[in-house]
C-alpha positions in Angstrom: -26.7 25.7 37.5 -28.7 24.1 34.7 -26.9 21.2 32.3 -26.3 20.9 29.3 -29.3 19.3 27.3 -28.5 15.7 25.4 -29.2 16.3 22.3 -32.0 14.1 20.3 -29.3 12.3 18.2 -27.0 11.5 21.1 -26.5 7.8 20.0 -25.3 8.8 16.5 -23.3 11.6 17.7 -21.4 9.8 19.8 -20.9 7.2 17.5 -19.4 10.0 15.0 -17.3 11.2 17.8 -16.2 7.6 18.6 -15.2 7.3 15.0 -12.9 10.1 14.7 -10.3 7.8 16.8 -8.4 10.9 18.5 -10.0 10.5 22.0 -7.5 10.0 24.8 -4.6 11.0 22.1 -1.2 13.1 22.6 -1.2 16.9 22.1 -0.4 18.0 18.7 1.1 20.8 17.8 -1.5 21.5 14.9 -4.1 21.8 17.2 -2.3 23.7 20.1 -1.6 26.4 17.3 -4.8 27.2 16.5 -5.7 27.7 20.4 -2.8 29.8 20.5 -4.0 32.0 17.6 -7.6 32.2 19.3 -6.2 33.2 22.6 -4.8 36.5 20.7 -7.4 37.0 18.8 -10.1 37.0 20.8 -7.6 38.5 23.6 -8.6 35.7 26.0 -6.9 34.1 28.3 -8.1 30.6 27.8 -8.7 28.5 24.3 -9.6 24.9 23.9 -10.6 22.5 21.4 -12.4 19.7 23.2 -14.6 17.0 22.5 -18.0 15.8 24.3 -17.7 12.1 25.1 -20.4 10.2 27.2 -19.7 11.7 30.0 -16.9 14.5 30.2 -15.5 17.2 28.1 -12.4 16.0 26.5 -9.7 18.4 25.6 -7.5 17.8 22.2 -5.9 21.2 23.3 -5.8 23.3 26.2 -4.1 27.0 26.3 -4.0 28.6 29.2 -4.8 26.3 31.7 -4.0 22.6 32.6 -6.9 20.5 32.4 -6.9 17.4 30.4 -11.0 16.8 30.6 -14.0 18.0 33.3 -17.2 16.3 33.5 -19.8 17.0 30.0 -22.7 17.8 32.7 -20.4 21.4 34.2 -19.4 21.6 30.2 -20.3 25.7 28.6 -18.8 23.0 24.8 -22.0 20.9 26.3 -24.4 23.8 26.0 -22.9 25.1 22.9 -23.4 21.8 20.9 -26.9 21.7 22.1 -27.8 25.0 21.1 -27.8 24.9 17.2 -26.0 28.6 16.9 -23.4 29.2 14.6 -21.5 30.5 17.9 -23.0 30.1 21.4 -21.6 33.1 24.0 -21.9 33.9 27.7 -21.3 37.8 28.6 -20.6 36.8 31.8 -21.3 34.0 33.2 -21.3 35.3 37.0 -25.1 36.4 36.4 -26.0 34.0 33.6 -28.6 31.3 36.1 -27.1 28.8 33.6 -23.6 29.2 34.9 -23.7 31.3 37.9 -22.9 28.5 40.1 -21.4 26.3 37.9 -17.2 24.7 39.8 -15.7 25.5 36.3 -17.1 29.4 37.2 -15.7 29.6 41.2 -12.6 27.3 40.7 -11.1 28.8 37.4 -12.6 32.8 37.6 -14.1 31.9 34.5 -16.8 35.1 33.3 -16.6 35.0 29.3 -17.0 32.6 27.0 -17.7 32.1 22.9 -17.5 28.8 21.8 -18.4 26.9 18.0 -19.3 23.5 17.2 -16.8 20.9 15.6 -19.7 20.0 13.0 -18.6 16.7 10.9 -19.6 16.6 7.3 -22.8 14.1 7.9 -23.9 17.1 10.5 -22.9 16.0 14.1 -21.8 18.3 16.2 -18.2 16.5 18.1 -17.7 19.3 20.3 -16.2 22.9 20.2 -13.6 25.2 19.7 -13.8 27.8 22.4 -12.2 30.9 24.4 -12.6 32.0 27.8 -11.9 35.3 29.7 -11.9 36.4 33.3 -14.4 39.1 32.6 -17.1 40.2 30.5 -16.8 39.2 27.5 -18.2 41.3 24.3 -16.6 39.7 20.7 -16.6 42.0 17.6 -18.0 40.2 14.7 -14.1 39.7 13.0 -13.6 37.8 16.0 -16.5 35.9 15.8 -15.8 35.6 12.4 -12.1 33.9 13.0 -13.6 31.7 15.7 -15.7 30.3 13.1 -13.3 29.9 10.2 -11.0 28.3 13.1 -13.6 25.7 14.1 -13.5 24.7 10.3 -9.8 24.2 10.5 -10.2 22.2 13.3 -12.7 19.7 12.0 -10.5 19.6 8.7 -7.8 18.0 11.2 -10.5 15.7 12.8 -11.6 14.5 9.8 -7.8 14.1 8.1 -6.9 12.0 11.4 -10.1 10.1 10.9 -9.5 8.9 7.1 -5.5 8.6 7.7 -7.2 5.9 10.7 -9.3 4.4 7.7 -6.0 3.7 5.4 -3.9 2.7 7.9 -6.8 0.0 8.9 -7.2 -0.6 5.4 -3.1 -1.2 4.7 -3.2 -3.7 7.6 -6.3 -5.5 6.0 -4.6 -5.7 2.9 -1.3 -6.7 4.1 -2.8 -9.2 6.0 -5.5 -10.4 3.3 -1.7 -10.6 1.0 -0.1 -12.6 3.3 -3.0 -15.1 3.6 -2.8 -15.0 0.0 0.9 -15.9 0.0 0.2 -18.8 2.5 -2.6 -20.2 0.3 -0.6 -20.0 -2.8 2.0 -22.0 -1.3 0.0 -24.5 0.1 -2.1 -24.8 -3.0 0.8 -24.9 -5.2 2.5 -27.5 -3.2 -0.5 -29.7 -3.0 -0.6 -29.6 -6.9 2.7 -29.4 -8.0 3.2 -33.0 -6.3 0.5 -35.3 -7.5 1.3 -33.3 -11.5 5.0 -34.8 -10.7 4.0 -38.5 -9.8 1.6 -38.3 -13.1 3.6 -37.4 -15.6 6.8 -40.0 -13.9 3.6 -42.6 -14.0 2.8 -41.8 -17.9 6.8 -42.5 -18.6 6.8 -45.4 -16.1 3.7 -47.0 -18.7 5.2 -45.9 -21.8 8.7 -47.5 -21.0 7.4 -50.6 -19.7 4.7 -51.3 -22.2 6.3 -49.4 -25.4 5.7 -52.3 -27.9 2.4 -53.2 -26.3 1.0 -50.1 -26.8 -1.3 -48.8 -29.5 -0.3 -45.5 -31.1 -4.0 -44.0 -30.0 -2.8 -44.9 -26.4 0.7 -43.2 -26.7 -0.8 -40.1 -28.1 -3.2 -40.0 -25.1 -0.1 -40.9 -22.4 1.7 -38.1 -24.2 -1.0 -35.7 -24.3 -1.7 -36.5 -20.5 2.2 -35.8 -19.9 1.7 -32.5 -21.4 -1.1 -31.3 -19.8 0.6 -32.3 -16.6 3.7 -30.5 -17.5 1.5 -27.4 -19.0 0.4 -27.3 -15.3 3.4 -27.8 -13.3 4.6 -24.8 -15.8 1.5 -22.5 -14.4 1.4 -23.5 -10.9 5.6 -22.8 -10.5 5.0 -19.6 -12.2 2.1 -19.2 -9.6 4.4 -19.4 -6.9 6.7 -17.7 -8.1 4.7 -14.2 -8.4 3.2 -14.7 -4.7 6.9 -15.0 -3.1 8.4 -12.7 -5.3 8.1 -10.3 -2.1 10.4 -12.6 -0.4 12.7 -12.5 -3.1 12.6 -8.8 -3.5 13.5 -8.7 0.5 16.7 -10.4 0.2 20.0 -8.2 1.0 21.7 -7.0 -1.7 25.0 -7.9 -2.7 28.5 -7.5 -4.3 28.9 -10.2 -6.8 30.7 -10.6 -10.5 28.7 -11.0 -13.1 30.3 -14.0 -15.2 29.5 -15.8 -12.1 25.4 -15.3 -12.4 25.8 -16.1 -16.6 27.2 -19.2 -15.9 24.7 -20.2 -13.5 22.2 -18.9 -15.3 23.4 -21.0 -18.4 23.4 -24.2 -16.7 19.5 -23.6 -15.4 17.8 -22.6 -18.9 16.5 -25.3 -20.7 17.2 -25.3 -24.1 16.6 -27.4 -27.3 19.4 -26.8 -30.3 17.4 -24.7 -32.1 17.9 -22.2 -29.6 21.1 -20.3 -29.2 21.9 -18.1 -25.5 24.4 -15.1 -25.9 25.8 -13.5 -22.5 27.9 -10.7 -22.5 31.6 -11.3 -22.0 32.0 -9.1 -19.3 32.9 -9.8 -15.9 32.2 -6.7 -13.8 31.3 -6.9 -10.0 28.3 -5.0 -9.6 26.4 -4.6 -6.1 22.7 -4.5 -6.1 19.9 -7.3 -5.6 20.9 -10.4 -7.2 18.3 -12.7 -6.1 16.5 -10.4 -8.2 18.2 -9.9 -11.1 18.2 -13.8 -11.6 14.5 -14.4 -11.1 14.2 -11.3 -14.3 16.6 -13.2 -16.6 15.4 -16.7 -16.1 11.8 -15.6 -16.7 12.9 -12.8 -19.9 15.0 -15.7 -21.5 12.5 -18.6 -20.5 9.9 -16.3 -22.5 12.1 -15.5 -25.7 12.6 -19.4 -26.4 9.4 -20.2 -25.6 8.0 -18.2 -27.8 10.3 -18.3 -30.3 9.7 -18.7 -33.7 11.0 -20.2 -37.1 13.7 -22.8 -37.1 16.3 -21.1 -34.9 15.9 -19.0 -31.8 18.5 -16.2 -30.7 18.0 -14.7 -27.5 21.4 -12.3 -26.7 21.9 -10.5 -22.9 23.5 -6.9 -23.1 24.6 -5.5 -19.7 26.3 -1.8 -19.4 26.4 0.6 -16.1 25.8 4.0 -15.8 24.9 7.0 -13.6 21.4 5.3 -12.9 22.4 1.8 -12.0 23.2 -1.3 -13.7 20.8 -1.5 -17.2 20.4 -5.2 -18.9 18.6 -6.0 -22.1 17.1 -8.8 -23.1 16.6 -9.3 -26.8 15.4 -12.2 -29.2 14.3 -12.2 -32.8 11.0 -13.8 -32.0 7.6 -12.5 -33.4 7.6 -9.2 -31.7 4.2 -7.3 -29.9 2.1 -5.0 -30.9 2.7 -1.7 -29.2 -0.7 -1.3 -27.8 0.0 -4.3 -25.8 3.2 -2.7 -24.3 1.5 -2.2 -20.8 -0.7 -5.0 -20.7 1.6 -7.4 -21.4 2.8 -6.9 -17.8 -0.7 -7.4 -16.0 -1.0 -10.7 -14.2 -2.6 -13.7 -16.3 -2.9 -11.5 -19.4 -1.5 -13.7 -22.2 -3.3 -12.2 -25.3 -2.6 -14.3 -28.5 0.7 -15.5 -27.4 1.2 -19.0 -28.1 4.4 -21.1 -27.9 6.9 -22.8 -30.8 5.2 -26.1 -29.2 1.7 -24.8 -29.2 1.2 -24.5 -25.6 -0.6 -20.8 -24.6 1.1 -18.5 -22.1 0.0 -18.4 -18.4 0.7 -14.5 -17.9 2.7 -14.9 -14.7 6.3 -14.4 -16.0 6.2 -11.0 -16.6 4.3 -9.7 -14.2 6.5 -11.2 -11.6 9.4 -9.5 -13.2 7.3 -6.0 -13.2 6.6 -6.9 -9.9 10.0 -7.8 -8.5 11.2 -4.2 -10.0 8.9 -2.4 -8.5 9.9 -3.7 -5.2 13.5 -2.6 -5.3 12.7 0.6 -7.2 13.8 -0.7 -10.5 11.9 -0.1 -14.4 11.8 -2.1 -17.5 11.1 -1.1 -21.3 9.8 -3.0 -23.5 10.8 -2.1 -27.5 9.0 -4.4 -29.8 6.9 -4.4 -33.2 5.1 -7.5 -34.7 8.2 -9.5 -37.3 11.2 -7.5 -35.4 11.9 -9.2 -32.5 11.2 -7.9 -28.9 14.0 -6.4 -26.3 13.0 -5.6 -22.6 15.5 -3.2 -21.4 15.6 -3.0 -17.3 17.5 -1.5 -14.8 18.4 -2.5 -11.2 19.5 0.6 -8.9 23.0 0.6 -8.0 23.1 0.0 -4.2 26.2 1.2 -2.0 28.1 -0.6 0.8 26.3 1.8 3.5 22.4 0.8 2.1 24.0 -2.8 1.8 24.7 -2.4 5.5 21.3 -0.8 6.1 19.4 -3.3 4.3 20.9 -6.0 6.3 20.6 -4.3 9.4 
């Protein structure tokens, strides 16, 4: 019996094998089919797709005979990667010197054999896809010609298992790199947010207990300390707000009226009296994600009147159902957007020229958050706007039944 020879690249063609990811896997029925198909092709007895590791002959599929692996060194796959053909054979192995003696030939009656190497894309042959029979074996070139177009499927597989490896690797990198991210924002944000706080109470504490003390040069710097401080606060909350707006998106959803969210939401929008708020007299219970659906219309509404203009601001919220969902509108007679900025508008930290009624520039979190948030629960907003007509951002919230309810919460 004579080995198979290493080949010269044996270090990077293990490697390649390595990286493919499937050694030691389950049988799948992908690959068993295709040693089915061989076996009655080649009207053989015995098909396998195997792999060379270091030091044994591992099988991905095995038809007609049960044998998981044998050792690389009584391999006929070891001589057929070694040999550079575009299909190795063995007429009959009982006379063959290389084989003659060989335990695979004695213990399994094995005389026959073709074989073609699994040859990755960089040129590494992984191992083969073979046949065996229990006597002399002559293939006609159509069969030769299937065991090669065969071996091509089979890599295809390799190499789809190898890459769906990569973005699963890649999905759990990211998720994790997010939820570092998350962590970071939150303990940034905190850290900020509190010293902001004590400042701008500090500039009120100074300004109440020196107001006729102080020169008007040093109120306008208190005050335009206060506003930076509160221009920060403003961006660091928004901040936050887009990194856990995967926590909000992953609350249940549930069956609430929707008088009961207006009023809320009345009482938490700041508003000056130049600014007049318009919810919908309605009062339907809807069910769908309401932890949701308040983070959208605090941050539309917050926009409108920020960014309001002239001496009055209306900002009116329109709700009606259909077969979709639930659809809201949020519309205000503010200064409009161009319509190439329609999509942009919704990209994290893109503010274009937007500038506020108190002169303050956008931080380009609000909307993306709310773009965001949809996206999670498999909602869509609209935007309909033009520069001098007002803006309306129309979105819609899938209507969510009392079995998802249950399967959300479950």
């Amino acid at each position: 019996m004579i080995e198979p020879r290493t080949p010269e690249n044996e270090a990077e063609r293990q490697a390649a094998v390595e990286r493919i990811g499937i050694l030691d896997s389950l049988p799948e029925r992908s690959y068993d089919d295709i040693t089915a198909l061989m076996a009655d092709v080649c009207a053989a007895p015995i098909s396998l797709v195997g792999l060379i590791d270091r030091d044994r002959h591992w099988l991905k599929s095995h038809h007609g005979i049960e044998l998981e692996e044998s050792p690389r060194n009584l391999s006929f796959c070891g001589h057929t990667i070694a040999s550079n053909e575009p299909i190795f054979t063995v007429e009959d192995a009982r006379t063959d010197s290389r084989f003659a003696d060989n335990p695979v030939v004695t213990a399994y009656n094995v005389i026959g054999y073709a074989g073609v190497s699994l040859v990755d894309a960089d040129g590494f042959a992984l191992g083969a896809l073979c046949v065996f029979s229990h006597e002399p074996m002559i293939l006609k070139s159509s069969q030769k010609s299937a065991l090669q177009n065969m071996a091509r499927q089979v890599m295809y597989l390799l190499e789809r298992h190898q890459n769906e490896r990569r973005l699963e690797k890649a999905g759990r990198e990211l998720t994790a790199r997010n939820d570092e991210l998350k962590r970071f924002a939150g303990a940034v944000t905190h850290d900020i947010r509190s010293p902001i706080t004590n400042i701008v109470a500090l500039a009120d504490l100074i300004e109440e207990d020196s107001v006729d003390s102080l020169s008007g040069e040093v109120k306008a710097y208190l005050n335009h300390l206060k506003g930076s401080s509160i221009a920060l606060r403003t961006y660091v909350d928004g901040l936050l707000a887009h990194y856990t707006s995967d926590d909000t998106a992953s609350h249940p959803a549930e069956r609430f009226h929707l008088e009961q969210l207006f009023v809320s939401l009345d009482q938490m929008i700041v508003r000056d009296a130049r600014t007049t708020l318009v919810f919908p007299d309605v009062n339907d219970e809807i069910q769908t994600h309401k932890a949701v659906l308040q983070q959208i219309l605090l941050n539309l509404i917050a926009n409108a009147i920020k960014y309001g203009t002239g001496s009055h601001t209306q900002v009116e919220v329109c709700f009606e159902e259909d077969t979709s969902g639930y659809r809201f509108k949020v519309v205000d007679d503010g200064p409009g957007i161009a319509v190439e900025r329609h999509e942009s508008i919704f990209g994290l930290f893109d503010t274009g020229d937007s500038v506020a009624r108190d002169g303050a520039e956008g931080t380009g979190i609000g909307l993306a958050t709310v773009k965001r948030l949809l996206d999670r629960v498999g909602g869509a907003i609209l935007l309909h706007s033009a520069p001098g007509r007002g803006s309306t951002f129309s979105f819609t919230l899938p209507r969510v039944t009392a079995s998802d309810a249950e399967a959300l919460a479950n």
